[in-house]
N, C-alpha and C positions, 0 to 999 in steps of 0.2 A: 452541543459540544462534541460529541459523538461523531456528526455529520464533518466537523472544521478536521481534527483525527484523522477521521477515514481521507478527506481530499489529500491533506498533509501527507500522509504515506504512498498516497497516487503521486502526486508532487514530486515527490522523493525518487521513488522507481523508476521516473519516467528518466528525470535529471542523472541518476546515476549509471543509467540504460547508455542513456547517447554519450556520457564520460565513457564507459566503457567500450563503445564502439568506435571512437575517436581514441583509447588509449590502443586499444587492439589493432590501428592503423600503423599510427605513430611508432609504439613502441613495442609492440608484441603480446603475447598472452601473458606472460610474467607479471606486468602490470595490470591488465584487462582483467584479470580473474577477484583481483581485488573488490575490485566494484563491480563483478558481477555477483560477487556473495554479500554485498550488500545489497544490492538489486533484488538478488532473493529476498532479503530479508523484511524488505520493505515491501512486499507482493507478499508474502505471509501477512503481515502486519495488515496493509489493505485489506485482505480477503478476512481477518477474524473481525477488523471493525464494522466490515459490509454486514456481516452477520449478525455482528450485534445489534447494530443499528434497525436492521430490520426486525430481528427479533424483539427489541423496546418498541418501535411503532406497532405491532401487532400486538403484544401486552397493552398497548397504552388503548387502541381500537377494542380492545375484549372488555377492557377495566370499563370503559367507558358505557359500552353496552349493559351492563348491570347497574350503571348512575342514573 
């Protein structure tokens, strides 16, 4: 579940990366900066699920070791 998450928010950042670079064309920073503080947000979001994620598959390798 974890793993679907974390793509999800890659997903997201990437999608609202190239909106923002196509609004920054178009119509200038006034629009662009919207979706790029969403952009942010979804790159936070990415980066705390990577973490988790690895950090459950290495609980789950340690747990296992003492089974």
């Amino acid at each position: 579940m974890i793993r679907i998450l974390e793509i999800s928010w890659l997903i997201i950042a990437l999608i609202t990366a190239i909106i923002a670079v196509y609004q920054f064309f178009i119509e200038g920073w006034e629009s662009a900066i919207w979706m790029l503080g969403i952009t942010l947000i979804a790159i936070v979001m990415y980066n705390i699920r990577h973490r988790q994620r690895i950090r459950f598959e290495k609980q789950d390798r340690d747990a296992a070791k003492y089974h």
